[in-house]
SEROGU-706089 format. One record per residue (C-alpha): residue number from 1; x, y, z. Coordinates in steps of 0.2 Angstrom, whole numbers. Example, Ala and Ser with C-alpha at 12.3 -4.5 7.8 and 13.67 -1.06 7.14 Angstrom:
 resi    px    py    pz
    1    62   -22    39
    2    68    -5    36
REM end
This chain:
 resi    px    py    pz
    1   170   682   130
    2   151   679   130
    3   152   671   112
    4   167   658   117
    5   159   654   130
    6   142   649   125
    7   153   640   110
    8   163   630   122
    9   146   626   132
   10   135   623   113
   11   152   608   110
   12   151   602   131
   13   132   600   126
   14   135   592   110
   15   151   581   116
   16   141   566   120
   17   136   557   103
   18   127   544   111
   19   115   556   118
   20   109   571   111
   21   106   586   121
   22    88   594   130
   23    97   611   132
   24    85   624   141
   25    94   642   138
   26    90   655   153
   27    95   672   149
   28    95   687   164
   29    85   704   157
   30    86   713   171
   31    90   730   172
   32   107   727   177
   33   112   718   160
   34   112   739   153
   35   129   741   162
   36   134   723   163
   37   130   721   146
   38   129   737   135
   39   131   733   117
   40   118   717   120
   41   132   702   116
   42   118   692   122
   43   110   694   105
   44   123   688    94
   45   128   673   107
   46   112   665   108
   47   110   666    90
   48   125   657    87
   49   122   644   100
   50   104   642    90
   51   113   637    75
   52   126   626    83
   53   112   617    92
   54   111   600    81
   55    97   595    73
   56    85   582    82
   57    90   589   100
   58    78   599   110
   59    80   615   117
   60    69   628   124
   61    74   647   129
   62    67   656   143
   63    70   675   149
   64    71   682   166
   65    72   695   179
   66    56   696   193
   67    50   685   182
   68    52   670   170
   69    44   671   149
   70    48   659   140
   71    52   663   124
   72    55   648   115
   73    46   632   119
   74    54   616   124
   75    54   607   106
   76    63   599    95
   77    76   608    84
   78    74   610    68
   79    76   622    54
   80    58   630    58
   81    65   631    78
   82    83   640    73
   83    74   651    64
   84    61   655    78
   85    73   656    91
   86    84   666    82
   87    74   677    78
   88    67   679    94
   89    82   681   104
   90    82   699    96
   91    70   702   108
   92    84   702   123
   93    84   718   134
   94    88   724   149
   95    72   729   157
   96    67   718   171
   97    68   720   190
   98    77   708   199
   99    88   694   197
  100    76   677   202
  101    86   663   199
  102    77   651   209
  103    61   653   198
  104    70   653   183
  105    79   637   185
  106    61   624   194
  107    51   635   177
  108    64   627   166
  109    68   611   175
  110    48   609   176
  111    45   607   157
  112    46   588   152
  113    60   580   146
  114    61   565   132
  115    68   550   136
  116    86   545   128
  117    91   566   129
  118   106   572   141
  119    99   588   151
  120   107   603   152
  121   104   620   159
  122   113   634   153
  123   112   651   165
  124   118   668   158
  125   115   681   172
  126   126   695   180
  127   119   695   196
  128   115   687   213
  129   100   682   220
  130    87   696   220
  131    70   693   223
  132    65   711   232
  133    72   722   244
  134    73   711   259
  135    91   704   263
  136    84   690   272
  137    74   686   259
  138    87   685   246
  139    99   676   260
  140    84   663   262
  141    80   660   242
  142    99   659   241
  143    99   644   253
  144    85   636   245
  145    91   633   227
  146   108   628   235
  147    98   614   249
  148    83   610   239
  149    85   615   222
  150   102   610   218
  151    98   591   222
  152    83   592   215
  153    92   598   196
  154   106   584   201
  155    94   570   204
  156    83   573   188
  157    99   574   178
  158   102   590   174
  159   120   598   170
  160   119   616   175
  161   132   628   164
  162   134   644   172
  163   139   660   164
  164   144   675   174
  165   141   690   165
  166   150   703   176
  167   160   703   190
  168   148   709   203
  169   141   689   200
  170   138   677   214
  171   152   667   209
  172   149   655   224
  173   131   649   219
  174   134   648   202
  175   151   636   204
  176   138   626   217
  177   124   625   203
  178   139   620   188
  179   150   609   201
  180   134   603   210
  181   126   594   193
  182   145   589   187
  183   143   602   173
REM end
């Protein structure tokens, strides 16, 4: 399931020849991915969304969990950049605490952008908001990628794709990011 849908997102990405795609990949590693995701189908999905990224785009992959790495700098994708990225995303684990979206998605929107590219996010996560132990905490991050994040991504152009990876996701805030940015 993971693989068709990063494919039908790599072709969404690519659909618009007049522009070619800035696609900034943000994969959850969070310790939840172990049950949500067991055999690691990340791995084998982002590498084929590396090799379908067209040449002369830009994309950049990130990982995170209480965190945000980036794992892939924002650049221009050639051969050398497949093979980086590719290599790299063998790197995927499920290791990290917490699920912090919020971060994830300003880190990523943060890095600059080329003019003439069309701008996309791509989320994989299995989880909800999570950023510690408070509810209240985690209700009130919710709120703020959904009031001040969300049109922040729309106004700077940016198409978030969403991918749940487990039922247990927050299905409402990722249909807001993907319907919120016309993805």
């Amino acid at each position: 399931v993971i693989l068709v849908a990063l494919s039908a997102v790599a072709q969404l990405c690519r659909a618009d020849e007049a522009q070619l795609p800035d696609v900034r990949v943000l994969i959850d590693v969070s310790g939840s991915m172990k049950e949500n995701d067991p055999q690691n189908l990340r791995v084998p999905a982002i590498e084929l969304l590396c090799r379908l990224m067209p040449q002369g785009s830009r994309a950049g992959l990130w990982f995170f969990a209480q965190g945000v790495s980036p794992v892939v700098k924002l650049s221009a994708v050639d051969a050398d950049w497949k093979q980086n990225a590719i290599r790299l995303s063998k790197t995927i684990h499920s290791q990290g605490l917490l699920t912090d979206i919020g971060a994830v998605l300003e880190k990523a929107a943060a890095e600059p952008s080329a003019p003439g590219f069309k701008k996309h996010i791509i989320l994989l996560t299995d989880g909800m908001v999570d950023v510690g132990p408070d509810a209240e905490k985690n209700q009130a991050q919710w709120r703020r990628i959904s009031t001040e994040l969300l049109p922040k991504l729309k106004a700077d152009g940016f198409h978030v794709h969403t991918i749940a990876l487990s039922q247990k996701a927050d299905k409402n805030l990722l249909e807001k990011l993907s319907l919120g940015t016309d993805a």
